[in-house]
KELUM-552136 format. One record per residue: residue in three letters; x, y, z of N, C-alpha, C in turn. Coordinates in steps of 0.1 Angstrom, whole numbers, plus 5000, padded with zeros to 4 digits. Layout:
# KELUM-552136
ALAXYZXYZXYZ/...
This chain:
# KELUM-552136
UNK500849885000500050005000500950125000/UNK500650254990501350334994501050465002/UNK501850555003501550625012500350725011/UNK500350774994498650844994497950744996/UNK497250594996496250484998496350495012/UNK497050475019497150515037496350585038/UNK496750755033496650885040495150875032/UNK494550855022492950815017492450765028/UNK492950635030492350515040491550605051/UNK492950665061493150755074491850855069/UNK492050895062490751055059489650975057/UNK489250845047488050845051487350765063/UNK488250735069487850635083487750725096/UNK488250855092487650985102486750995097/UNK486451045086484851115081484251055082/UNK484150965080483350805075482650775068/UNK483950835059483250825039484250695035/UNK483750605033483850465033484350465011/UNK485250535009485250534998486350404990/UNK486250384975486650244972487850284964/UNK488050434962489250514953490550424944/UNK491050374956492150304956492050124958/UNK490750104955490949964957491349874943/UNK492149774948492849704935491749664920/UNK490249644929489749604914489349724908/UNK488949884912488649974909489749994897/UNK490550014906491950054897491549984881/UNK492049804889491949754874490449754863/UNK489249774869488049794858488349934853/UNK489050054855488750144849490850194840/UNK491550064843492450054838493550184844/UNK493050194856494350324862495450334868/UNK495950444867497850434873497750534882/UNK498150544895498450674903500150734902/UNK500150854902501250854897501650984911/UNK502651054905502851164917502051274924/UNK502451314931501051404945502051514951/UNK501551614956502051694968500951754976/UNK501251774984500151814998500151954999/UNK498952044996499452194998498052205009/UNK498252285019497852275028497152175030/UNK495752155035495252035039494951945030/UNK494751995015494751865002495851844998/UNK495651674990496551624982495951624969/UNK497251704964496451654946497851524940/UNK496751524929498151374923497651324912/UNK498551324904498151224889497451084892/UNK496451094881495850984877495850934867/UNK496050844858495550804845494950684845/UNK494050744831493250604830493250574813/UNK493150484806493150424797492050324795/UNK491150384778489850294777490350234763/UNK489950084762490050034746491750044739/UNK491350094735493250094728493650244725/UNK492950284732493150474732494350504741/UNK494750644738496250684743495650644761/UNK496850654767496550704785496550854784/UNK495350884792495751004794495551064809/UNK495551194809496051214823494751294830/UNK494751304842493951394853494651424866/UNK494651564866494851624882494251594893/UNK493851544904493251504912493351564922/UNK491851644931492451654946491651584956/UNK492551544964492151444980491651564988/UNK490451564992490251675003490251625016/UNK490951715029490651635044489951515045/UNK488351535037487551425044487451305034/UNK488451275026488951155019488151215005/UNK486951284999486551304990487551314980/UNK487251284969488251314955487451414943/UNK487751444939487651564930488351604913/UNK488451614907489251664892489451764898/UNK491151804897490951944898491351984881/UNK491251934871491351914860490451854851/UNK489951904838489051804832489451714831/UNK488951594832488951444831489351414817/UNK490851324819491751274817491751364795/UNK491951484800492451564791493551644791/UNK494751564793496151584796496951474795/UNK498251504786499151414784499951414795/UNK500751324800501651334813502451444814/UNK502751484803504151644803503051724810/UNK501751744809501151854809500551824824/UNK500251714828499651744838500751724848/UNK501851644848503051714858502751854856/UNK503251924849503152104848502352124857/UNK501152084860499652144866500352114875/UNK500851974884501251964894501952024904/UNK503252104894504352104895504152274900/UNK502852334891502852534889501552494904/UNK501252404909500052444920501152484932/UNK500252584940500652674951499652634964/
């Protein structure tokens, strides 16, 4: 497990939003990769991709709020990996 799946786990087992984000078969039915994150005050945001059919991977910005909720902070998966590092990389 890694460290954002913990820190998911931890947020939603206080709130007690019972969410399935990171579970292995979720991942695999929607074909997804988590990729890198940073914490700017109390959210985490962090690459996602997902891949449908034989279409490119593409990317999404994500943010983890305190109470384990998830969110796009980007439109859905309309970003190649150069680009949404960038998003990552320029967030304050």
């Amino acid at each position: 497990m890694t460290n954002l799946e913990t820190e998911y786990k931890n947020r939603c087992s206080k709130s007690g939003n019972f969410g399935h984000w990171f579970d292995k078969e979720t991942l695999k039915f929607f074909k997804s990769r988590i990729g890198a994150s940073r914490t700017i005050r109390e959210n985490i945001y962090f690459l996602s991709s997902e891949q449908f059919d034989n279409d490119p991977r593409m990317f999404t910005v994500r943010k983890m709020h305190p109470s384990g909720d998830i969110t796009n902070h980007t439109e859905f998966m309309a970003l190649t990996y150069g680009q949404a590092a960038r998003v990552l990389k320029q967030l304050t």
